[in-house]
BAMARMAR-660827 format. One line per field, with one value per residue: x, y, z of N, C-alpha, C in turn; residue in three letters. Coordinates in steps of 0.2 Angstrom, whole numbers, plus 5000, padded with zeros to 4 digits. Example, Ala and Ser with C-alpha at 12.3 -4.5 7.8 and 13.67 -1.06 7.14 Angstrom:
<pts>
n_px = [5066:5064] $
n_py = [4972:4989] $
n_pz = [5039:5035] $
ca_px = [5062:5068] $
ca_py = [4978:4995] $
ca_pz = [5039:5036] $
c_px = [5066:5064] $
c_py = [4984:5000] $
c_pz = [5039:5039] $
r = [ala:ser] $
</pts>
This chain:
<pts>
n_px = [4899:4894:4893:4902:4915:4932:4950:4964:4982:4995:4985:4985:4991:4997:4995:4988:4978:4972:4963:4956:4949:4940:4933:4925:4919:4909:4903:4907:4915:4927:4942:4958:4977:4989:5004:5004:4995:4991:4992:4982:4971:4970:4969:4958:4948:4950:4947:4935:4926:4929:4922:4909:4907:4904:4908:4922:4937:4953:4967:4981:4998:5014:5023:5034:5038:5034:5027:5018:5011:5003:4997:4989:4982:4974:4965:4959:4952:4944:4937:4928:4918:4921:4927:4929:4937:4955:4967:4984:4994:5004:5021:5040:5054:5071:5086:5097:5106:5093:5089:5076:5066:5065:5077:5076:5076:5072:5066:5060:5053:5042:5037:5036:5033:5026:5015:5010:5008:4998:4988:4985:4983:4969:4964:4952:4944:4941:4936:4923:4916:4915:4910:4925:4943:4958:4970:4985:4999:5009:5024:5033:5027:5038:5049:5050:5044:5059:5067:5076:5071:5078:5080:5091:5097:5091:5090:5099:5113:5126:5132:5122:5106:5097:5085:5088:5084:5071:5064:5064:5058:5045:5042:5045:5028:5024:5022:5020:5007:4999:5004:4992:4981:4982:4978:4967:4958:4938:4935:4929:4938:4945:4965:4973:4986:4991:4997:5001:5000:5007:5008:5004:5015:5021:5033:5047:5050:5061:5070:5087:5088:5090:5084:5072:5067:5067:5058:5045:5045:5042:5028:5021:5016:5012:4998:4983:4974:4974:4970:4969:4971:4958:4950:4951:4948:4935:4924:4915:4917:4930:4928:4927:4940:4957:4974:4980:4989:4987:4987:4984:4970:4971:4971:4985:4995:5007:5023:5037:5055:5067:5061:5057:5043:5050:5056:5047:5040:5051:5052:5038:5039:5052:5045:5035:5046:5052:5040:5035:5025:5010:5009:4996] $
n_py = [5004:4993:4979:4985:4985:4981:4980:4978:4976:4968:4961:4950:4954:4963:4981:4981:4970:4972:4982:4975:4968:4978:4981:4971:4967:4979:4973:4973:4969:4961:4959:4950:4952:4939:4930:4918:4901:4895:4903:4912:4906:4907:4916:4922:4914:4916:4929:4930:4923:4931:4941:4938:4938:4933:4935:4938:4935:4930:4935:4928:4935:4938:4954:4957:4952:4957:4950:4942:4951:4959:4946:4942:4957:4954:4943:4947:4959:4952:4946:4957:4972:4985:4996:5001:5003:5005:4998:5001:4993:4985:4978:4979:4973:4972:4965:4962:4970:4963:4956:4959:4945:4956:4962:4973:4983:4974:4980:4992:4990:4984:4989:5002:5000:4991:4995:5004:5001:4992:5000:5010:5001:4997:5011:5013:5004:5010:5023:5016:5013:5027:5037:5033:5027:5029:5023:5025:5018:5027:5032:5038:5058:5067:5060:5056:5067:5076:5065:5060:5059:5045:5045:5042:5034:5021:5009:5005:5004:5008:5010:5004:5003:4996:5003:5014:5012:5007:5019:5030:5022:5022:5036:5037:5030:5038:5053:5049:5044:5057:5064:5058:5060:5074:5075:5066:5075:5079:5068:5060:5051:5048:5052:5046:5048:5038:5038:5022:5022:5017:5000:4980:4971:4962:4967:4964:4951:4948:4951:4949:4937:4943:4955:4954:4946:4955:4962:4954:4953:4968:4969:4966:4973:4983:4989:4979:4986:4997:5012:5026:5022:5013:5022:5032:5023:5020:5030:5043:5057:5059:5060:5069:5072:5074:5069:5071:5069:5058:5061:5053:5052:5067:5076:5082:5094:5090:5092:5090:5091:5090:5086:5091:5097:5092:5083:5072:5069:5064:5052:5047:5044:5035:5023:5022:5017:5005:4998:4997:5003:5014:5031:5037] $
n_pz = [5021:5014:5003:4997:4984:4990:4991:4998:4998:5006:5013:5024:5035:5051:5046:5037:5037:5047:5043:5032:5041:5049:5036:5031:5043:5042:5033:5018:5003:5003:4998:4999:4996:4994:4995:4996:4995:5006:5015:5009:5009:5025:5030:5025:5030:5042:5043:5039:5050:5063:5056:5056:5042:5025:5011:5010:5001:4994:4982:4973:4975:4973:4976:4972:4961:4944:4935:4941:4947:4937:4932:4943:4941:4930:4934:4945:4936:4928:4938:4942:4941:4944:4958:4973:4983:4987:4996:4998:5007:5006:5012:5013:5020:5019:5026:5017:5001:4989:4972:4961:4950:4939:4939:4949:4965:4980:4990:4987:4974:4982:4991:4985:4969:4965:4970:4963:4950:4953:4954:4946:4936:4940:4940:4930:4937:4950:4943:4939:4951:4960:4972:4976:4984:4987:4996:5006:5014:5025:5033:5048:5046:5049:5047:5034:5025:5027:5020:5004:4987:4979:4965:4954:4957:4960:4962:4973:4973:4976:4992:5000:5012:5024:5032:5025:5012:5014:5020:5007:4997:5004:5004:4990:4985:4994:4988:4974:4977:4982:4972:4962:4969:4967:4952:4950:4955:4953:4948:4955:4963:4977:4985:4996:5009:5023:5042:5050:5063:5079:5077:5076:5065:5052:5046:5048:5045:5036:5042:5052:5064:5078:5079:5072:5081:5093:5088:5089:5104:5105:5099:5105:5114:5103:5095:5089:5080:5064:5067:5061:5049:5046:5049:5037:5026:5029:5035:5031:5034:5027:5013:5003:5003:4998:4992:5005:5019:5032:5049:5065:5062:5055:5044:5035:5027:5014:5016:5008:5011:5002:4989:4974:4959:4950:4951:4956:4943:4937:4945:4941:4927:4927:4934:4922:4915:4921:4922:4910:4909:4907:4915:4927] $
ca_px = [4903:4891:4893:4907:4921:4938:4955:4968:4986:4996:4979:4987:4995:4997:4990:4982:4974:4967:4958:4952:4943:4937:4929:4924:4911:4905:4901:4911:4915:4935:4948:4966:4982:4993:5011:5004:4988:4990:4992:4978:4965:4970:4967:4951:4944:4949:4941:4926:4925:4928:4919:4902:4907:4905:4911:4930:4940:4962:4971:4988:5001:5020:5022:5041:5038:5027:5023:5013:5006:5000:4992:4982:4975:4969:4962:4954:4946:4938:4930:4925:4919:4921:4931:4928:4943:4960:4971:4991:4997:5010:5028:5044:5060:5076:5090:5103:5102:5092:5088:5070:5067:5065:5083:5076:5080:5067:5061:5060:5048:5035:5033:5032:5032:5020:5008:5013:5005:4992:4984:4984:4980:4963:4959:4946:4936:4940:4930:4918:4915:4915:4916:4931:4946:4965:4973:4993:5004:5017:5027:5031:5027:5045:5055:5045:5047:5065:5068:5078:5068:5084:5078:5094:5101:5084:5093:5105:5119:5129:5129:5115:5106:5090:5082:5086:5078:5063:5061:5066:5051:5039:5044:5041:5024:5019:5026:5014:5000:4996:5003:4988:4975:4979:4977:4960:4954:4935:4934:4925:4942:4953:4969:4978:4993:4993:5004:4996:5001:5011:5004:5008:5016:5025:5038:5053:5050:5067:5078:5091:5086:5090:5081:5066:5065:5064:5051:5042:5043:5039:5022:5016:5014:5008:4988:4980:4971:4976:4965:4970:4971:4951:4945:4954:4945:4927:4923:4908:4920:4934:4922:4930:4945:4963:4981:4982:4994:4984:4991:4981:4965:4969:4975:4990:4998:5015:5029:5046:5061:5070:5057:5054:5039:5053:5060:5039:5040:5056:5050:5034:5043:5056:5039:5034:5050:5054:5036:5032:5018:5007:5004:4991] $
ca_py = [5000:4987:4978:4990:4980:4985:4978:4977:4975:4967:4960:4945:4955:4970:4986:4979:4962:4976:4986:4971:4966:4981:4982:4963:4969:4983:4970:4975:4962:4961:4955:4952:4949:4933:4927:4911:4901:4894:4911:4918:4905:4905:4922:4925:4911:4919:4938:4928:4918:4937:4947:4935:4939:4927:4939:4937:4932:4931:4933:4926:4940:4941:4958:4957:4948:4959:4944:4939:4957:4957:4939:4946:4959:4952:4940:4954:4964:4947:4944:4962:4978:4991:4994:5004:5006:5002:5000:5000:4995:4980:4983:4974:4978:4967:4967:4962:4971:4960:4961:4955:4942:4962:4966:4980:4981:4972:4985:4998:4988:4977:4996:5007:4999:4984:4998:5010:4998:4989:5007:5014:4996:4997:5015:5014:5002:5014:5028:5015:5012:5031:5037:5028:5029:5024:5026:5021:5018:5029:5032:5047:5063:5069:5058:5055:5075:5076:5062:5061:5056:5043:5042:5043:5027:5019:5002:5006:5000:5011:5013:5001:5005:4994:5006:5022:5010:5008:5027:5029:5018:5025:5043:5036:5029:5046:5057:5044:5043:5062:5066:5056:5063:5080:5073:5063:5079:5080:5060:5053:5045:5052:5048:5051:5042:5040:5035:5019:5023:5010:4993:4974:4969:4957:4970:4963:4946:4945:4955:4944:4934:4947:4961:4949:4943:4961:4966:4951:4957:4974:4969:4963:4980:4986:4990:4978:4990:5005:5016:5030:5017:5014:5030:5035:5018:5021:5035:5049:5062:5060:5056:5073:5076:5070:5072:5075:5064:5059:5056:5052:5053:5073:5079:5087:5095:5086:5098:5088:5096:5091:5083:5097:5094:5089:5075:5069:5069:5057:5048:5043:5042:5031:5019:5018:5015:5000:4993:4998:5006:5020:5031:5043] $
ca_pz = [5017:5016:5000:4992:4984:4993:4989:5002:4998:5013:5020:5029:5042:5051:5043:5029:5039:5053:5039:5030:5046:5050:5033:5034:5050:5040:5027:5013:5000:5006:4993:4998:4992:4996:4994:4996:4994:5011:5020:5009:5015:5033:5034:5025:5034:5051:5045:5040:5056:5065:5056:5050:5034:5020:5010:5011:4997:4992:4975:4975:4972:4973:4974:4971:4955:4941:4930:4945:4948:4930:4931:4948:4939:4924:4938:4946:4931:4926:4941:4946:4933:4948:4963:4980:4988:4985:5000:4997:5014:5006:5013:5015:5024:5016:5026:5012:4995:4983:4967:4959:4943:4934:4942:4953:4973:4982:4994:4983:4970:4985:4993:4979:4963:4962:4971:4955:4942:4953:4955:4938:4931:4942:4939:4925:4941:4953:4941:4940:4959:4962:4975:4978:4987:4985:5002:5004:5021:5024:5040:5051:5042:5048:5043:5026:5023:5026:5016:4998:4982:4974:4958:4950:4961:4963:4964:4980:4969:4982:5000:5001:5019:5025:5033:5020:5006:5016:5018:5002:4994:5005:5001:4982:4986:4996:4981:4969:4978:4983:4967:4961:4972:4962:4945:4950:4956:4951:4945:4960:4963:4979:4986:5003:5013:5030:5046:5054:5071:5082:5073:5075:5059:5050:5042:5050:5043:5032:5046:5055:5071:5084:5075:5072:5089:5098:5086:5091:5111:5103:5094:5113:5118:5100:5092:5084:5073:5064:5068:5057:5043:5047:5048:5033:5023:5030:5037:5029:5034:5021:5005:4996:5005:4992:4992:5010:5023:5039:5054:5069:5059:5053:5037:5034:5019:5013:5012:5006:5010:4995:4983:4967:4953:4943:4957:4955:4935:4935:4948:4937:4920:4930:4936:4917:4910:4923:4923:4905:4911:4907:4923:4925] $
c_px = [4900:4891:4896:4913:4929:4942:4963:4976:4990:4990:4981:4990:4995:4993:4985:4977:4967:4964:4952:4946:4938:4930:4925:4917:4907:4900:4902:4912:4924:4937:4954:4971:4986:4998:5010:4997:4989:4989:4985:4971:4964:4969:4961:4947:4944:4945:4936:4923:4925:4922:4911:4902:4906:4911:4918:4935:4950:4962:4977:4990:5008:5021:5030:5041:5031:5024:5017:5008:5000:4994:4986:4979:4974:4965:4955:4949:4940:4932:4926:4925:4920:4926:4932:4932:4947:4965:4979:4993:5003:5017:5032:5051:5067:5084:5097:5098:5100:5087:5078:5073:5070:5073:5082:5077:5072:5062:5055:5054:5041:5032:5031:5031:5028:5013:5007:5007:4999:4987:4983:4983:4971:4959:4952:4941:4935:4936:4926:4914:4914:4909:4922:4937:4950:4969:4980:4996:5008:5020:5028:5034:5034:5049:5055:5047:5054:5071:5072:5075:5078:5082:5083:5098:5094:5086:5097:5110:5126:5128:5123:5111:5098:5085:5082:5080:5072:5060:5060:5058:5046:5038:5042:5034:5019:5016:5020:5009:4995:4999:4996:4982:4974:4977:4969:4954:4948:4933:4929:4930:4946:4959:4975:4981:4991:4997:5002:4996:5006:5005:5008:5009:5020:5031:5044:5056:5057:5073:5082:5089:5085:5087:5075:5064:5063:5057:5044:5039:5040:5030:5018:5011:5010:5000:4988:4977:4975:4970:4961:4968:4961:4945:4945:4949:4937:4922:4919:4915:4926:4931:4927:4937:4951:4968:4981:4987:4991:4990:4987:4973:4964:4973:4980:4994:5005:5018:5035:5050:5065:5067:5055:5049:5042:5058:5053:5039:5046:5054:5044:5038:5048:5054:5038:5041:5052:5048:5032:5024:5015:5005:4997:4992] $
c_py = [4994:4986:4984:4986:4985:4977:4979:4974:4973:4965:4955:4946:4961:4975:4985:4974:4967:4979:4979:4969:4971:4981:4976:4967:4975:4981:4971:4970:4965:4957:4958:4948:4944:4931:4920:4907:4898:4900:4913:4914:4904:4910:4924:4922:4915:4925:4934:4927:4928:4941:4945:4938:4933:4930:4941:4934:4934:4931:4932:4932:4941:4949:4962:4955:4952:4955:4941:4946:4958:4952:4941:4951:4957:4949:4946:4957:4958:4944:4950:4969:4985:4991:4999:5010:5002:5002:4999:5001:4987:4982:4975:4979:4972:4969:4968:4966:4964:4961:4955:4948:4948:4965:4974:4977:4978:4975:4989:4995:4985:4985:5000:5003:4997:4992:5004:5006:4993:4995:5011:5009:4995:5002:5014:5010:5005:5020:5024:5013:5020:5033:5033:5031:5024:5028:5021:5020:5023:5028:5040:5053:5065:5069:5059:5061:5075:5070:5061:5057:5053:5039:5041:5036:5021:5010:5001:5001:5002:5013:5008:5002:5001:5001:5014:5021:5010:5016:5031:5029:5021:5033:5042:5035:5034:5049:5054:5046:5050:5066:5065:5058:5069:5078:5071:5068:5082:5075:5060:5051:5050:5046:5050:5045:5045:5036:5029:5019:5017:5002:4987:4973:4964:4959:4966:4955:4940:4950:4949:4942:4939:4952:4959:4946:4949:4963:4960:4954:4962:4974:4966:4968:4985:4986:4985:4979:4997:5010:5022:5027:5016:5018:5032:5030:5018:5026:5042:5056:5066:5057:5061:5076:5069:5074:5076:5068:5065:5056:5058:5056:5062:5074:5084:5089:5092:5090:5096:5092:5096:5086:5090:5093:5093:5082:5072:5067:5061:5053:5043:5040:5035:5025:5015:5014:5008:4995:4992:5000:5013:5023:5039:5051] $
c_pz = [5014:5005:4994:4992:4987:4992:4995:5000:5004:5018:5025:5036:5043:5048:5040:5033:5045:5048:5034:5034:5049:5043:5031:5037:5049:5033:5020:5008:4999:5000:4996:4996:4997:4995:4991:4997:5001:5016:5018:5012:5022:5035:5032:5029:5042:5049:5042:5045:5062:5063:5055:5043:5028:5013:5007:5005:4997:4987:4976:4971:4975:4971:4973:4963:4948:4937:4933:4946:4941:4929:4938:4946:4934:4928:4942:4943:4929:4931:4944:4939:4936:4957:4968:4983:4988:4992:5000:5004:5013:5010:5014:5016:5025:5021:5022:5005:4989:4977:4963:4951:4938:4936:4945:4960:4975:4985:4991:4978:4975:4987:4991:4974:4961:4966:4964:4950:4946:4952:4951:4935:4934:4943:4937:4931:4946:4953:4941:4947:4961:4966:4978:4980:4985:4993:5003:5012:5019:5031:5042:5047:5043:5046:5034:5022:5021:5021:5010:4995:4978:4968:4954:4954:4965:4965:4969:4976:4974:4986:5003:5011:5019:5026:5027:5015:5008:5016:5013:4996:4998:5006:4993:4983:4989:4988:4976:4972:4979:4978:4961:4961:4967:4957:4947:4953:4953:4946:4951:4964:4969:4981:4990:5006:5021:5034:5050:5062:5073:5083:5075:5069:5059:5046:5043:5050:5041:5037:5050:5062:5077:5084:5074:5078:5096:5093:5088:5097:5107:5103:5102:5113:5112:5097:5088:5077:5071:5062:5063:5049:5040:5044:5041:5024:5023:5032:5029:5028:5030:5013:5000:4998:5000:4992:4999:5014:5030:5046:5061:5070:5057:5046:5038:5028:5018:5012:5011:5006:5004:4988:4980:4964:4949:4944:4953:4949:4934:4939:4945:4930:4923:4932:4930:4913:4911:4923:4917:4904:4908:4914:4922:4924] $
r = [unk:unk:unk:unk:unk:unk:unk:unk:unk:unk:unk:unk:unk:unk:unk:unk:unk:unk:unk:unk:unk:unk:unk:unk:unk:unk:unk:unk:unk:unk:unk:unk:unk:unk:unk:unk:unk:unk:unk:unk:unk:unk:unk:unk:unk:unk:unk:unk:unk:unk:unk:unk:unk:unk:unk:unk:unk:unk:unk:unk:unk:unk:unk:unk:unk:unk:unk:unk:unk:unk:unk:unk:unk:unk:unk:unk:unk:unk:unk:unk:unk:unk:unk:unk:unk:unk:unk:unk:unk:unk:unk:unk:unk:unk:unk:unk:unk:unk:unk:unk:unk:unk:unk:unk:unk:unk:unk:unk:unk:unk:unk:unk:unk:unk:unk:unk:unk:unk:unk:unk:unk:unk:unk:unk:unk:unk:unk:unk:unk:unk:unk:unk:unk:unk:unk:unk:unk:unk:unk:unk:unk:unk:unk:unk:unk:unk:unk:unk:unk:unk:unk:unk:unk:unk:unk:unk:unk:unk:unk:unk:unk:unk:unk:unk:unk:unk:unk:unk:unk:unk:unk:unk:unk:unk:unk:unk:unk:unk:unk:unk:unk:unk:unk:unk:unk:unk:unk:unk:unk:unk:unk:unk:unk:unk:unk:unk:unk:unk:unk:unk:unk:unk:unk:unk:unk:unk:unk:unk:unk:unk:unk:unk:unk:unk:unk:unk:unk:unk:unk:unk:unk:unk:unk:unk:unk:unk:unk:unk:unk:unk:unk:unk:unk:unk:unk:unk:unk:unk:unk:unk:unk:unk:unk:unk:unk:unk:unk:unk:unk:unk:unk:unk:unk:unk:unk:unk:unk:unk:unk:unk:unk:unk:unk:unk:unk:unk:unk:unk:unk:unk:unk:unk:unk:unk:unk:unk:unk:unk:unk:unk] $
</pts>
């Protein structure tokens, strides 16, 4: 990875902050994203100070807000002509419904959407970096599978449920991202989701006190690194492998129990319609 630009969404913690530092000490030129410019210099300073990287950069990035998604890549394209590896491992986990500036559900846009148009706006450096890689978070293949595409209530305007929405959103972002991989098949470019394994994170940030306070205990006893996340970013061994779902560093084929190719279709069409996007 040694001098390969890589992008890390979520790099400040958890999933994202473990791969960054991974590719940090591989010597990579690490870019991640930041809520806030205090967070993003206190962390690249620390993966530098870990990793002897000099290397280490943040772009500020509300990834709830696309006006600021937008303004981070044009940021992006102007300091960079090509790009490595993309990692979508942002997330957030709301326990009330709210709605963004764009009036979409919060989850639903930080998990899936902002990664919708950051990754289809950094294609064309993506072919120019090839080979390159787009790898996304997801969660356990089972749930994930068994899960319902709600495209047709993508706003949980009824019923609202923290957790449905997150499975929800990271059921869209699967759907996307290894719908993607087919399509880039024969670019240079792949594109595979995996499970991070049991990781410390900062998901449960916005949950209420008591909910936020066990996952603290919790995160004692969980990984620093994601292993799987790692392998899946540097590793020889998946150079041409795309559209697969890893979980504990092996490939496996995704089979949605009620996701159709005409669920996938609304799902992108519903992406470009909210984000005035073109998708690939």
């Amino acid at each position: 990875m040694k001098d390969k630009t890589c992008l890390i969404t979520g790099g400040t913690s958890g999933v994202g902050k473990s791969i960054a530092i991974a590719l940090a000490k591989q010597n990579a030129i690490v870019n991640i994203l930041s809520r806030t410019v205090e967070k993003g210099i206190k962390t690249a300073e620390e993966i530098k100070k870990i990793s002897n990287n000099p290397d280490v950069y943040y772009f500020i990035c509300d990834q709830s807000d696309k006006n600021s998604i937008y303004k981070f890549i044009d940021e992006f394209k102007t300091k960079y002509s090509r790009l490595n590896l993309l990692a979508n491992c942002a997330g957030a986990l709301n326990w009330k419904r709210e709605l963004t500036k764009d009036g979409i559900e919060k989850t639903f846009m930080v998990n899936y959407l902002s990664h919708f148009v950051i990754t289809n706006e950094l294609l064309d450096l993506l072919k120019q970096g090839k080979p390159a890689r787009v790898i996304s978070v997801g969660g356990t293949l089972d749930w994930v599978q068994k899960a319902n595409l709600n495209v047709d209530d993508f706003n949980f305007e009824i019923n609202y449920n923290p957790f449905k929405v997150a499975i929800h959103s990271i059921l869209a972002k699967t759907v996307f991202t290894l719908e993607l991989g087919k399509r880039l098949e024969g670019t240079g470019v792949t594109a595979n989701v995996f499970h991070p394994g049991i990781i410390r994170s900062n998901l449960g940030r916005d949950l209420p006190f008591f909910l936020k306070y066990s996952q603290k205990i919790f995160n004692i006893f969980f990984s620093k690194e994601s292993k799987t996340g790692i392998y899946l970013a540097t590793s020889d061994d998946v150079e041409k492998l795309t559209g697969k779902y890893f979980v504990k560093k092996k490939p496996y084929e995704f089979k949605p129990k009620y996701v159709t190719e005409n669920d996938t279709q609304k799902l992108l069409d519903l992406s470009k319609e909210l984000l005035g996007h073109k998708s690939v």
